[in-house]
Wavefront OBJ file of the C-alpha trace (Angstrom):
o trace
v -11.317 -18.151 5.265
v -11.676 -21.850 6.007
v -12.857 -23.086 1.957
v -9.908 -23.232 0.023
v -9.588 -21.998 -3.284
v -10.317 -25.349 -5.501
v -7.114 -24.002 -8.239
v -3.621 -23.190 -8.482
v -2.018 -20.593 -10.070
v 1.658 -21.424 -10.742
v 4.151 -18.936 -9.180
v 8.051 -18.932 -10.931
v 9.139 -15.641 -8.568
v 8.444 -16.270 -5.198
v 10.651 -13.243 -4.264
v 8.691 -11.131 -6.388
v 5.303 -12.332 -5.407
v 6.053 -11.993 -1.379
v 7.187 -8.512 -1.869
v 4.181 -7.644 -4.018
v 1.926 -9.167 -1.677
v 3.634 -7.272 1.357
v 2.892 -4.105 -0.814
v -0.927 -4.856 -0.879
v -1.707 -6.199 1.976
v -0.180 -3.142 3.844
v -2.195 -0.506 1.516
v -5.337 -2.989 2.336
v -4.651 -2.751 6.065
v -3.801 0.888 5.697
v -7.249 1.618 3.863
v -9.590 -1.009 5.789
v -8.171 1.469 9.321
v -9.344 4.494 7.559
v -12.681 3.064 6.925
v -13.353 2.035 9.993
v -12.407 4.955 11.752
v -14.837 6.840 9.447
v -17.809 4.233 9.984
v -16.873 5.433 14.171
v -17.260 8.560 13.659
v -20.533 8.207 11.511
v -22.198 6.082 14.177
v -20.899 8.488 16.895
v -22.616 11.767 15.684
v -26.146 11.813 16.865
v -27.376 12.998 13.087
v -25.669 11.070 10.911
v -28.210 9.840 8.119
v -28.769 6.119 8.630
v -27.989 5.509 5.226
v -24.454 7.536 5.282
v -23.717 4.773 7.815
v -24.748 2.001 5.264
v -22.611 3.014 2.781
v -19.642 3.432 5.632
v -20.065 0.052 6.171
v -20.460 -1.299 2.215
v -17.288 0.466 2.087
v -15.109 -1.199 5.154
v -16.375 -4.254 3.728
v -14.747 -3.869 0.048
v -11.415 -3.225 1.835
v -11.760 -6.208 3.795
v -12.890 -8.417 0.615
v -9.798 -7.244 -0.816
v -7.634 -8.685 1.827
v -9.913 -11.507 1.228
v -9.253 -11.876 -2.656
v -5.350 -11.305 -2.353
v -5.227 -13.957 0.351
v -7.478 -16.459 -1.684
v -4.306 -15.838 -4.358
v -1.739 -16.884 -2.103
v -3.742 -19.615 -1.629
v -3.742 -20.322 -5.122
v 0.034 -20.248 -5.522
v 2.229 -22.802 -6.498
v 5.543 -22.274 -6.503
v 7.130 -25.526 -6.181
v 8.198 -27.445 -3.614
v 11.790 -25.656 -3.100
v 9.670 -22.418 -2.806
v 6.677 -23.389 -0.848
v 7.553 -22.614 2.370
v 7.939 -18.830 1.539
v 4.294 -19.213 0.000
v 3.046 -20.880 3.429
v 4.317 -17.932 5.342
v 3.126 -15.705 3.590
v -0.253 -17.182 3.905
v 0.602 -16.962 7.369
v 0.656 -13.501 7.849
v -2.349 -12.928 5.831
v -4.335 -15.540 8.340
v -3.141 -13.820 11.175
v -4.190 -10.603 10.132
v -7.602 -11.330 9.091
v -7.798 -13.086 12.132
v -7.477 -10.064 14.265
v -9.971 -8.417 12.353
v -12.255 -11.436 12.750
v -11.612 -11.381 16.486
v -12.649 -7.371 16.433
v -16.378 -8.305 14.116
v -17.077 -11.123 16.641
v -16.687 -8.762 19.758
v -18.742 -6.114 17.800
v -21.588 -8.699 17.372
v -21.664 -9.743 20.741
v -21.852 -5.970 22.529
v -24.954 -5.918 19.826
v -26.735 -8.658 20.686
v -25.946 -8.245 24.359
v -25.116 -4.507 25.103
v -25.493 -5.904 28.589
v -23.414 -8.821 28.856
v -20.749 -6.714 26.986
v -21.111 -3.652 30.068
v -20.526 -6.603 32.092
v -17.603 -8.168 30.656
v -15.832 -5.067 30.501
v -16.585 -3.959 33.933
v -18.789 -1.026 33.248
v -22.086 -0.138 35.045
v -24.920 1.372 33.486
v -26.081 4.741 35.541
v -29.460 5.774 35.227
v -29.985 8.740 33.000
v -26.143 8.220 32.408
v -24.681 7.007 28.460
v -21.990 4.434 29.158
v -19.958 3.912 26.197
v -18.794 0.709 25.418
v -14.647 0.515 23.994
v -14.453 -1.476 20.826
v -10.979 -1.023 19.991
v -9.261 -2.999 17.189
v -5.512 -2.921 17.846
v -3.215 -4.707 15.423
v -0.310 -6.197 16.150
v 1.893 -7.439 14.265
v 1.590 -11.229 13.407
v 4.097 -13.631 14.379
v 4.094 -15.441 11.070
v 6.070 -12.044 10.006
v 9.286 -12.805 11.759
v 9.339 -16.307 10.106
v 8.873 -14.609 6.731
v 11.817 -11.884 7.262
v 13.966 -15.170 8.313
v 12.869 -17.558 4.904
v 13.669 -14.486 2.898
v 16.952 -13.655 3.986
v 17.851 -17.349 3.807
v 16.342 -17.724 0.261
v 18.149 -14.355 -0.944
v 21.482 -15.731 0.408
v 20.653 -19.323 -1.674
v 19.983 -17.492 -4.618
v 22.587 -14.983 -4.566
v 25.350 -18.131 -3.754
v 23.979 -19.880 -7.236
v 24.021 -16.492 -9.299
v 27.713 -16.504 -8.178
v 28.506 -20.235 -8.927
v 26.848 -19.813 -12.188
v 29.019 -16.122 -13.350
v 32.200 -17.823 -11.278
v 31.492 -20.925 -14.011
v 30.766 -18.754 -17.299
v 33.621 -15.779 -16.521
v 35.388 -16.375 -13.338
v 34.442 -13.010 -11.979
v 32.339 -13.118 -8.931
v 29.235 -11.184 -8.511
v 28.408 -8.513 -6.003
v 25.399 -8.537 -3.825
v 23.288 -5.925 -4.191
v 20.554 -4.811 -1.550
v 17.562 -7.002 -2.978
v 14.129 -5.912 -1.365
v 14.748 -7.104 1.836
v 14.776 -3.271 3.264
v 11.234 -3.510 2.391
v 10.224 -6.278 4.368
v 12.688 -4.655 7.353
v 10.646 -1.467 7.061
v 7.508 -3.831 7.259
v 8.303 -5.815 9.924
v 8.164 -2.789 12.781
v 4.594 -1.676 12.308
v 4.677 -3.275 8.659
v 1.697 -2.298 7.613
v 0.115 0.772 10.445
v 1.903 3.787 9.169
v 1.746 6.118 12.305
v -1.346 4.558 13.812
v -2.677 1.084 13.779
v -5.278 1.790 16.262
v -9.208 1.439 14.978
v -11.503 3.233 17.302
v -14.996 2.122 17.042
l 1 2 3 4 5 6 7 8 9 10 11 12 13 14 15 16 17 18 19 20 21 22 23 24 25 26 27 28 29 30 31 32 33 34 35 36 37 38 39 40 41 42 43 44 45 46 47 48 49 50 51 52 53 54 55 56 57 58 59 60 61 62 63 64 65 66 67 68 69 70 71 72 73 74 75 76 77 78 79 80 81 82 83 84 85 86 87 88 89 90 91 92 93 94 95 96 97 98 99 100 101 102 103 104 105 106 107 108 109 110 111 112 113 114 115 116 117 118 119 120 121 122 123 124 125 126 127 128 129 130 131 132 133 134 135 136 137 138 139 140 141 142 143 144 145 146 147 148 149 150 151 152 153 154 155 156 157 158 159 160 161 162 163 164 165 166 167 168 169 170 171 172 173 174 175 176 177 178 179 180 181 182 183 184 185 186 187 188 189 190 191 192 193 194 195 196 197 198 199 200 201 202 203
């Protein structure tokens, strides 16, 4: 997350490419949930095949490379100055989301390195002949680069829209009518955006 990509990839529809990106990383959050709910419930039965949990795991960890890989392209993009700040908030949101998720892997390596410390921590005690599980719960929220985003697009759709009409006022004299763009999608995306019914990962 911290290496940059060392390219750019030049962007001319920054509209486009925020609501396309909004598209995958929700599917990608949507997907890495379900996998990691799945790798719980593997490590939670007592006979579960220690290689069935291997592949559990190979397979949370392409979902999160994918979130990885689409936010390496925002990375990439270059849309121009005029357009960059939608490009930085959208980059944003990405880093706050994989953030989270880094926040839930270092709290899972700690409880196993120190089951103890991590009994502690939480305020559990260990009984003797007793199994005290220990909560690793990965709750999403959702990040506060989002609300910036919803605010740059409606303010960029309004710019655009004004010059679409300056340019049809100047070639006909008939004005244009605004029509509902995509910002419904990043409405529905900005309560829950990207959790469906349940952004809770129980592990």
């Amino acid at each position: 997350m911290q290496s940059r990509p060392n390219r750019s990839e030049r962007v001319t529809d920054i509209l486009s490419f925020v609501q396309n990106h909004l598209e995958q990383i929700g599917a990608n959050v949507g997907q890495f949930t379900d996998e990691l709910n799945q790798l719980g419930r593997l490590v939670a039965a007592a006979d579960t095949p220690e290689n069935a949990v291997h592949r559990g795991g190979a397979r949370m960890e392409i979902r999160l490379e994918r979130l990885l890989d689409d936010y390496d392209e925002v990375r990439r993009a270059n849309p121009g100055i005029a357009e960059s700040e939608g490009s930085r908030l959208l980059e944003n949101v990405y880093r706050d989301t994989l953030l989270q998720i880094q926040g839930w892997l270092d709290d899972l390596i700690e409880c196993l390195n120190d089951p103890m410390g991590a009994l502690e921590k939480r305020g559990l005690v260990l009984e003797e002949g007793k199994r005290v599980p220990i909560p690793l719960d990965l709750d999403f929220e959702s990040p506060p680069s989002m609300k910036d985003l919803e605010r740059w697009a409606v303010e960029r759709e309004d710019t655009l829209i004004e010059e679409e009409k300056a340019k049809l006022i100047e070639a006909s004299g008939r004005n244009s009518r605004r029509g509902t763009g995509w910002l419904g999608l990043l409405a529905a995306f900005g309560l829950g955006w990207w959790l469906g019914d349940d952004g809770d990962c129980d592990f």
